[in-house]
Kinemage of the C-alpha trace (Angstrom):
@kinemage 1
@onewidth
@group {chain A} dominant
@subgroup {mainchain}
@vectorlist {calphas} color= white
{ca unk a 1} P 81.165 24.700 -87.258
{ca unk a 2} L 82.761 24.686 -90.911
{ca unk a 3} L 81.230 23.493 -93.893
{ca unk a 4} L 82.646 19.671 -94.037
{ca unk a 5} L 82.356 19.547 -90.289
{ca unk a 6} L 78.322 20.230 -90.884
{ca unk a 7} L 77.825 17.561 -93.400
{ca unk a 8} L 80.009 14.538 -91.866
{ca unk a 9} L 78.078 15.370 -88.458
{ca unk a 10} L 78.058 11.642 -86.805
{ca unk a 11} L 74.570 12.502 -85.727
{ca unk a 12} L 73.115 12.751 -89.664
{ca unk a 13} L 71.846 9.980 -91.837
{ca unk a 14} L 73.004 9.643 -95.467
{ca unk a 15} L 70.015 11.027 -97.338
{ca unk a 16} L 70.127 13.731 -94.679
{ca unk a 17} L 73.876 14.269 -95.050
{ca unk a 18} L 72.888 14.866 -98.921
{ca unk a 19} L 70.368 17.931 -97.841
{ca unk a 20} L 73.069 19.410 -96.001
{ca unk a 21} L 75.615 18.996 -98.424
{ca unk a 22} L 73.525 20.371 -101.040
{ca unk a 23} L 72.805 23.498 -99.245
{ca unk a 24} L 75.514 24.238 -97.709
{ca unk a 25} L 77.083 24.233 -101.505
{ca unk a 26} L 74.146 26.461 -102.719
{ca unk a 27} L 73.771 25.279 -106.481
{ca unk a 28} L 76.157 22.175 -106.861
{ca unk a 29} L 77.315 19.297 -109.447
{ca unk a 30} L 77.243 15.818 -108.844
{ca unk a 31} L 81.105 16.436 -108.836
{ca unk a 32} L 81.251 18.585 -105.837
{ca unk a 33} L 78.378 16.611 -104.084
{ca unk a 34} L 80.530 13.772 -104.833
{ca unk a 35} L 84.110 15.201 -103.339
{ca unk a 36} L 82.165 16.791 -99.956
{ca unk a 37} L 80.771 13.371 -99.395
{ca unk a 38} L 83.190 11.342 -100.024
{ca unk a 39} L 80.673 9.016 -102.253
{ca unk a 40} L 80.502 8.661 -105.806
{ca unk a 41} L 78.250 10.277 -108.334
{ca unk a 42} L 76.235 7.236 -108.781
{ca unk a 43} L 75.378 7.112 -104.630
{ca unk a 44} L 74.723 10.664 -104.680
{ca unk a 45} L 72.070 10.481 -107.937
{ca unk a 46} L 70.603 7.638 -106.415
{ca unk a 47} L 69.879 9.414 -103.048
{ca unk a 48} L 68.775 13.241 -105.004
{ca unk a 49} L 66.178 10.268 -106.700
{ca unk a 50} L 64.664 9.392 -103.656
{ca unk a 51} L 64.738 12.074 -102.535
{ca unk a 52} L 62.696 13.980 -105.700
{ca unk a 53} L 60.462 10.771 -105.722
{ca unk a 54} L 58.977 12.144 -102.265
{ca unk a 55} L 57.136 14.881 -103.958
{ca unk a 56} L 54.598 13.830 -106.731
{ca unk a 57} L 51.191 12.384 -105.963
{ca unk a 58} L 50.937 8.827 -106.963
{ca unk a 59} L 47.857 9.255 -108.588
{ca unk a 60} L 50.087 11.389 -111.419
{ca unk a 61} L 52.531 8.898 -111.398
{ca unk a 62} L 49.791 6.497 -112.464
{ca unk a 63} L 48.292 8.256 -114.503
{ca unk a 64} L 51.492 8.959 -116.857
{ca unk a 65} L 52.579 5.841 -116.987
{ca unk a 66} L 49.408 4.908 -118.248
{ca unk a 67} L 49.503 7.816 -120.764
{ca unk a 68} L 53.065 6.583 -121.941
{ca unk a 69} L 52.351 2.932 -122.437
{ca unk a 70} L 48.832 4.254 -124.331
{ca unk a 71} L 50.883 6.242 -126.554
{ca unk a 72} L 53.688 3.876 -127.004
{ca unk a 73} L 51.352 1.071 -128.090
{ca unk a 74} L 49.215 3.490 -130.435
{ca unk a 75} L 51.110 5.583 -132.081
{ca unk a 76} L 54.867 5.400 -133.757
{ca unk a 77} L 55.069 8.756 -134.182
{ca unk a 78} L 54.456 11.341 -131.277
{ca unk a 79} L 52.751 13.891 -134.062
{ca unk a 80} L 50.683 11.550 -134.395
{ca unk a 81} L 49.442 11.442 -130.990
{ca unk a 82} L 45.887 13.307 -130.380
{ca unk a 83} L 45.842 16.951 -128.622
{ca unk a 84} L 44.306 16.549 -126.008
{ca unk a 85} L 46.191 13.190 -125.030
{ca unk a 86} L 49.273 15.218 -125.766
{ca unk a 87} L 48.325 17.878 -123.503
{ca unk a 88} L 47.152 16.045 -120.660
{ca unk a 89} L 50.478 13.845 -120.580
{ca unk a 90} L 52.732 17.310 -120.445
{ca unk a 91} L 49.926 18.995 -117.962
{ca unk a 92} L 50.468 16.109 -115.649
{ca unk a 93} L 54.496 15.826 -116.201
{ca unk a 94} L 54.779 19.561 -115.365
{ca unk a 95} L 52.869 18.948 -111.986
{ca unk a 96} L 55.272 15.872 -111.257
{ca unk a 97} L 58.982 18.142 -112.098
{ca unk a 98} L 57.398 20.773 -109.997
{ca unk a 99} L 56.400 18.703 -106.838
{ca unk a 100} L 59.999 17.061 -107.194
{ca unk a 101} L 61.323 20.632 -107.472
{ca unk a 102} L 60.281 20.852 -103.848
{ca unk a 103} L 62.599 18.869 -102.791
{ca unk a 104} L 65.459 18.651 -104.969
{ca unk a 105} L 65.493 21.479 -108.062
{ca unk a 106} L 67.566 20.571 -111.007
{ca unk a 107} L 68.656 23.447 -112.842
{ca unk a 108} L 69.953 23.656 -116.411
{ca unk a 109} L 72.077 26.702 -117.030
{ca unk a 110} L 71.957 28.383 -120.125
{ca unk a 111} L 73.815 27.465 -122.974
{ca unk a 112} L 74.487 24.315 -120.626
{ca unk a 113} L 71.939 22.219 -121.467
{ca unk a 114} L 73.977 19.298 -119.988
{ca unk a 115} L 75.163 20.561 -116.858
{ca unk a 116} L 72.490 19.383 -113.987
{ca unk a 117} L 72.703 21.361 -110.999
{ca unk a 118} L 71.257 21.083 -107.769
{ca unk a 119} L 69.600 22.958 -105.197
{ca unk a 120} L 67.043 22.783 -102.219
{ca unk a 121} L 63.599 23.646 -102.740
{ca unk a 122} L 61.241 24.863 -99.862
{ca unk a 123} L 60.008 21.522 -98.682
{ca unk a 124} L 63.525 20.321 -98.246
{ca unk a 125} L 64.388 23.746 -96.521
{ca unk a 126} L 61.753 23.520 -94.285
{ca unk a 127} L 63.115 19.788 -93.150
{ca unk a 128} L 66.363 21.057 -92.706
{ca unk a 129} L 65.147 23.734 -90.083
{ca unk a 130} L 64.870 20.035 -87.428
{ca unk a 131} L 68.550 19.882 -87.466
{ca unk a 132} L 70.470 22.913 -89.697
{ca unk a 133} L 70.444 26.754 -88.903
{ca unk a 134} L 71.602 26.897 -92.368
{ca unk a 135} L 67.950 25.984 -93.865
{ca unk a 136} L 67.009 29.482 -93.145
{ca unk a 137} L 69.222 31.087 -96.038
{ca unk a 138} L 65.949 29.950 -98.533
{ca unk a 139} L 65.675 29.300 -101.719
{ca unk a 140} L 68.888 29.886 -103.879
{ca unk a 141} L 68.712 32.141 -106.964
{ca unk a 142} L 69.487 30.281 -110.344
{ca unk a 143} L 70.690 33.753 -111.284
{ca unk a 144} L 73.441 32.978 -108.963
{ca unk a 145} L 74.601 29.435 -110.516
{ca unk a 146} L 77.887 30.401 -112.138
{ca unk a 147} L 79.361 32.386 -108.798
{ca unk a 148} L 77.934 29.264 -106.529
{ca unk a 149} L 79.919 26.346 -109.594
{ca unk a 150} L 83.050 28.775 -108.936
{ca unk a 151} L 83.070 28.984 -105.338
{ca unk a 152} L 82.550 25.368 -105.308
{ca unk a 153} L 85.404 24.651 -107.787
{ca unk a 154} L 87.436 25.989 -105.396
{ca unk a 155} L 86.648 24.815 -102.528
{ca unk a 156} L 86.806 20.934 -104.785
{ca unk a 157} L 90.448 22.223 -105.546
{ca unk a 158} L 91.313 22.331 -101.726
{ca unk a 159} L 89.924 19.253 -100.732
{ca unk a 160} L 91.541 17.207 -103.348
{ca unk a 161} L 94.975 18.902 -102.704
{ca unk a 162} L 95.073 18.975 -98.962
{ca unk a 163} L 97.622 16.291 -98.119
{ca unk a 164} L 96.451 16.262 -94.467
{ca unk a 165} L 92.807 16.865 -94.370
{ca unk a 166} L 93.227 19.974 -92.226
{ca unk a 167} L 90.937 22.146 -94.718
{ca unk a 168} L 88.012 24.441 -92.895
{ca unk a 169} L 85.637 26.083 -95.065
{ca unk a 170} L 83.110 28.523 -93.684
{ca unk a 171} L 80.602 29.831 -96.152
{ca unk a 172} L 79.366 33.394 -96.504
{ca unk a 173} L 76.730 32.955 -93.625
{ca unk a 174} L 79.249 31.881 -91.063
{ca unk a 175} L 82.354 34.100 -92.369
{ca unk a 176} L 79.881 36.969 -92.009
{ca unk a 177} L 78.321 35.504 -88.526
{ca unk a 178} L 81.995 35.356 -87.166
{ca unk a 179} L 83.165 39.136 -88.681
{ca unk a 180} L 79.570 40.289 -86.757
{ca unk a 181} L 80.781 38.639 -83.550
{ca unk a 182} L 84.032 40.151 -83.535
{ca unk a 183} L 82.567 43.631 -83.783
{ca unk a 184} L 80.375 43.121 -81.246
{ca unk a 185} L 83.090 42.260 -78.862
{ca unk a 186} L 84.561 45.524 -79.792
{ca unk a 187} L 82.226 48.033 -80.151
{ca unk a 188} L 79.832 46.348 -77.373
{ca unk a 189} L 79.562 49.233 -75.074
{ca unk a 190} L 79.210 51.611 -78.167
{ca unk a 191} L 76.831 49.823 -79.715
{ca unk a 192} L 74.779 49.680 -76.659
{ca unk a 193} L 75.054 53.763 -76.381
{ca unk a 194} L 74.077 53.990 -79.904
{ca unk a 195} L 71.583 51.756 -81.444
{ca unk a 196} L 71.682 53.707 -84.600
{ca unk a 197} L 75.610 53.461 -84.911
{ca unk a 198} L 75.101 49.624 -84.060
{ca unk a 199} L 72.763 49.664 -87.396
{ca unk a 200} L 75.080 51.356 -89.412
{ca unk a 201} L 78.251 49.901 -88.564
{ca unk a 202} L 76.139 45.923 -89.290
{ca unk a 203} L 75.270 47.216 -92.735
{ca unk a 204} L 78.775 48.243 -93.626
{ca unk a 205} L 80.158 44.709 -92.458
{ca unk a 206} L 81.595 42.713 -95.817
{ca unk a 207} L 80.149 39.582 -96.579
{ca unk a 208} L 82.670 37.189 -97.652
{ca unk a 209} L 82.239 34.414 -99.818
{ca unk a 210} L 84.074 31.988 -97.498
{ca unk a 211} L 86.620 32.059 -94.678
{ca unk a 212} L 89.363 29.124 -95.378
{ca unk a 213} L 91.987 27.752 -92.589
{ca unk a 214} L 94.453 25.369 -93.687
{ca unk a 215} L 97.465 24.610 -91.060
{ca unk a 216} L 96.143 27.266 -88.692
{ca unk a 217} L 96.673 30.134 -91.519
{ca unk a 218} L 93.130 31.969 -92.446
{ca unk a 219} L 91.959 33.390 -95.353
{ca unk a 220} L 89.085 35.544 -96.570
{ca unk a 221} L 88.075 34.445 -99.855
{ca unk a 222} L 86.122 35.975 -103.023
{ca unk a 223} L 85.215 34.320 -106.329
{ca unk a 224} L 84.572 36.687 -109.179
{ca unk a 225} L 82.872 35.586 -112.395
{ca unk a 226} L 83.518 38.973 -113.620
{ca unk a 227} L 79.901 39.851 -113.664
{ca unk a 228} L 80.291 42.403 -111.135
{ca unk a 229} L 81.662 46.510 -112.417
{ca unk a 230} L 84.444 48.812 -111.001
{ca unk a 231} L 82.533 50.303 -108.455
{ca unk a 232} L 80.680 47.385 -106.493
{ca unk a 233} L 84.234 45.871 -106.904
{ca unk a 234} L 85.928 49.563 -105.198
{ca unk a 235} L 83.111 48.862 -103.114
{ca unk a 236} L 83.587 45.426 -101.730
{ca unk a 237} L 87.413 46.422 -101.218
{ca unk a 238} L 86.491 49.414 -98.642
{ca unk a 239} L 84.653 46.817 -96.633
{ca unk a 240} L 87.412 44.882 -95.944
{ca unk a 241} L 89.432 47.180 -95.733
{ca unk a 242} L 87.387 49.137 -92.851
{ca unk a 243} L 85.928 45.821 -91.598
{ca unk a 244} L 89.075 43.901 -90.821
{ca unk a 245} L 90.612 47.170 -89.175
{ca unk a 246} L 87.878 47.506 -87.038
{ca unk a 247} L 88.667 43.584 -85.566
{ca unk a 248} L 92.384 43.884 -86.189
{ca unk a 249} L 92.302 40.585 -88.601
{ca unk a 250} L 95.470 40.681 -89.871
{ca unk a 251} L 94.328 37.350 -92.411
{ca unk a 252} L 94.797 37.950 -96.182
{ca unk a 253} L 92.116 38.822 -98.657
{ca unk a 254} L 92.700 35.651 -101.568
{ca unk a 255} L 90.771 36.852 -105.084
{ca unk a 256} L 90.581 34.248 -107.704
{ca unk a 257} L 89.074 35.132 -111.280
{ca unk a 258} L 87.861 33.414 -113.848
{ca unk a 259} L 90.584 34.185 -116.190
{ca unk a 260} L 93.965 36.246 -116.395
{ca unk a 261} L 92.301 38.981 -117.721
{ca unk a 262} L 89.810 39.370 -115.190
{ca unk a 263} L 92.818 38.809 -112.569
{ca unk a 264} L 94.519 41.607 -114.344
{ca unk a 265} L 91.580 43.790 -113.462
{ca unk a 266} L 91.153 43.007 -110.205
{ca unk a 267} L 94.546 43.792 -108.984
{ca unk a 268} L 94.476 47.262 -111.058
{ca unk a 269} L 91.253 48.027 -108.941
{ca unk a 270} L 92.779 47.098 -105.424
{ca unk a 271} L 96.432 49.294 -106.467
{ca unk a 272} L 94.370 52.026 -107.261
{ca unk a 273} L 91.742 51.649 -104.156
{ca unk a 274} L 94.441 51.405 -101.924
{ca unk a 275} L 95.772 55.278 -103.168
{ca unk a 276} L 92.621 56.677 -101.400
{ca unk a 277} L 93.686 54.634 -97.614
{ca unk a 278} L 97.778 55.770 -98.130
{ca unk a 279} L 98.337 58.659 -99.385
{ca unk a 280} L 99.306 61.595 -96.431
{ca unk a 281} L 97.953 64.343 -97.722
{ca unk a 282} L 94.263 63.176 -97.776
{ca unk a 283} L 92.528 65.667 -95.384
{ca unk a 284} L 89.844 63.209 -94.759
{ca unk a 285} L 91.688 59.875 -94.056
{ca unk a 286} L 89.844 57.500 -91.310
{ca unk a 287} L 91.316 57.491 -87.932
{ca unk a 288} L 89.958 54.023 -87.522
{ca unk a 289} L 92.478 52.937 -90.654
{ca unk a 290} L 96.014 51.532 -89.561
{ca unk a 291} L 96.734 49.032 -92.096
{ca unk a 292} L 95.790 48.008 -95.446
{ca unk a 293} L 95.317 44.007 -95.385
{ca unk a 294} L 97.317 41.761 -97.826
{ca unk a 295} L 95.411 40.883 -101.182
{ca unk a 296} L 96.494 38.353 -103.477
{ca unk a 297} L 94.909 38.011 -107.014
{ca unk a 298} L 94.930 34.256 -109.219
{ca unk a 299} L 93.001 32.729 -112.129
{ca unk a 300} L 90.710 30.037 -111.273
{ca unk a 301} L 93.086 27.023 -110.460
{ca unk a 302} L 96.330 28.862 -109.669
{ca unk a 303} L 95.287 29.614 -106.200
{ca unk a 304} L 96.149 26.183 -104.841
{ca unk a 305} L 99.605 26.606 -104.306
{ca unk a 306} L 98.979 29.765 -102.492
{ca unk a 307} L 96.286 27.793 -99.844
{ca unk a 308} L 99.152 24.959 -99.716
{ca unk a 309} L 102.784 25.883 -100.039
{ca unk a 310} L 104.038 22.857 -100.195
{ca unk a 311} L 102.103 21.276 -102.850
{ca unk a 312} L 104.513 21.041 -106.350
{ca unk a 313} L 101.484 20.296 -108.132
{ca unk a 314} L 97.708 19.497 -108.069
């Protein structure tokens, strides 16, 4: 089951359609909640509020409204404003952001003080395990926010250019849970033979960042914020390259980048990665190796056209 498919399930409520949504995107916007939906930002802040207004014990909630009307009525100035009145008011407003965190985290990026983003915290997680296998990823890294806001721009891009509504979008768990299916099909009996093969041969599956279809034609997908060097990139290339021989996929490898530059870069790697899979002479070459798969380089934004020929413009 794809991504959209997951969160328009007939069988989910709205503020439970919002969970989904929200991890299924990893960190998110209000934007992206907003396109996956189909609602607008204002529905989807409303429901994230109820949402966060699950967690904090009312007896904190009392007690800081109290502290703000005191201090509103007593003082003009907050220096002004005793210690220990200062202190209890920010001791008890910490204990309400975290309980709400449980739910719903909002995370501010650095340097991006006014971008809110949004991700599930372990309460919410542990809801989701009642009706979504997904829930079992845990907690997202914030560390990860910029490669989760690209992914998502993309995937934003598709949805508001497909003409049809045939998009499918399958994250990195269920790309990954798909590649490990096919090589169990293949290597079934061998795997059976040889548990530590079986072992090896898992670890060495890539993990794509998403698996697109649009008009029956599939694509693996990668975002790259550029934060990643040469060799993890060499790296991540060999996978797919050894992966999707091992299944026969014949579906093209799409790379978009941040920037040209980065773009640039990228293709460099993969002509010069694909010199140790060609060349003759190698006395080592893989017998498993038959093909190199297609892989087509953009800058953020410029991959559109690719997904949908027919599209003049976005």
């Amino acid at each position: 089951m794809g991504l959209l498919e997951r969160i328009h399930h007939p069988d989910l409520k709205a503020d439970q359609r919002l969970l989904v949504a929200i991890d299924e995107l990893g960190i998110s916007t209000r934007q992206h909640l907003s396109t996956v939906l189909g609602w607008t930002e204002n529905s989807v802040q409303t429901y994230i509020h109820r949402w966060r207004q699950k967690g904090p014990d009312q007896e904190d909630v009392k007690r800081l409204n109290e502290l703000k009307k005191t201090i509103h009525q007593a003082w003009e100035r907050k220096s002004d404003v005793p210690l220990h009145i200062r202190k209890e008011y920010h001791e008890i407003y910490d204990r309400i952001q975290m309980s709400r965190n449980q739910w719903i985290e909002i995370y501010y990026p650095p340097k991006h003080a006014k971008l809110s983003c949004y991700k599930l915290g372990p309460r919410a997680l542990e809801y989701l395990q009642g009706f979504s296998s997904n829930g079992k990823i845990g907690v997202r890294s914030n560390l990860q926010w910029g490669h989760y806001l690209g992914l998502n721009d993309i995937l934003i891009r598709l949805i508001k250019a497909d003409p049809n509504g045939n998009l499918e979008w399958y994250g990195t768990q269920e790309a990954t849970e798909y590649l490990f299916r096919q090589m169990e099909f293949v290597f079934r009996e061998e795997w059976a033979n040889d548990p530590k093969k079986a072992r090896s041969d898992r670890r060495q599956i890539i993990r794509p960042d998403a698996y697109v279809s649009i008009d029956d034609r599939y694509y693996w997908v990668e975002f790259d914020n550029g934060s990643e060097g040469t060799r993890k990139i060499e790296e991540k290339m060999t996978e797919y390259i050894v992966t999707l021989n091992r299944i026969d996929n014949d579906d093209p490898v799409v790379w978009i980048a941040r920037d040209e530059k980065r773009r640039d870069e990228l293709r460099d790697i993969w002509e010069y990665k694909k010199l140790d899979f060609t060349l003759d002479e190698r006395d080592d070459q893989d017998e498993e190796i038959s093909k190199i798969p297609d892989m087509h380089f953009f800058k953020a934004g410029d991959e559109v056209e690719f997904f949908i020929p027919s599209l003049v413009s976005v």
